[in-house]
C-alpha positions, 0 to 999 in steps of 0.5 A: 427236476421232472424227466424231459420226455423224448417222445410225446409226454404221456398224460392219464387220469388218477383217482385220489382224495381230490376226485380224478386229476391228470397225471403224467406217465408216472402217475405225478400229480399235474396242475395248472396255474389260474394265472395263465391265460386260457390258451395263451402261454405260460406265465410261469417263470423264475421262482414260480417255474422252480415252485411249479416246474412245466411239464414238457417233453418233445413230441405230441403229447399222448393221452392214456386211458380217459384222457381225451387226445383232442384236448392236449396240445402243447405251448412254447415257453420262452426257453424253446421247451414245448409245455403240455397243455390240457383243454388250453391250460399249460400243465406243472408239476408242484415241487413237493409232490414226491410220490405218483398220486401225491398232491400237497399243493391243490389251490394254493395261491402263489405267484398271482394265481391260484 
């Protein structure tokens, strides 16, 4: 399971072989799911959230490097959690990334969203 953040989850930007993509303090792969509505909340629960768990942590989250700090902002999931968000997009992890900069799972489609 991805650590829960004590004080504002951190969020930077990572080269890898899909272009730069966000990352969170350890360098782990983010993603959002296309299913969400644009600033909306998380429509990812249940199976899909143990697949894709949320990114969340308490406090502001904090943009390192590029990142640019207006667009995070965070979501409240229906468990109290407060989800990082990235321009209105809640943020995941995909179970089967393992290694900072690891990503196995991009555009995959799952759960009614891609």
């Amino acid at each position: 399971m991805p650590p829960v953040h004590r004080t504002g989850p951190p969020v930077a930007i990572r080269k890898t072989n899909y272009g730069r993509i966000l990352v969170d303090g350890r360098g782990r792969a983010l993603y959002l799911f296309t299913h969400d509505p644009v600033r909306g909340k998380s429509r990812c629960y249940g199976a899909c959230a143990t697949a894709w768990p949320p990114y969340v942590g308490r406090g502001a989250p904090q943009a390192r490097g590029k990142v640019v700090q207006g667009k995070l902002a965070t979501v409240v999931r229906s468990d109290g959690k407060k989800q990082v968000t990235y321009a209105g997009h809640p943020l995941y992890y995909y179970m089967g990334d393992r290694q900072p900069g690891q990503v196995l799972c991009q555009a995959a489609t799952e759960y009614g969203g891609t």
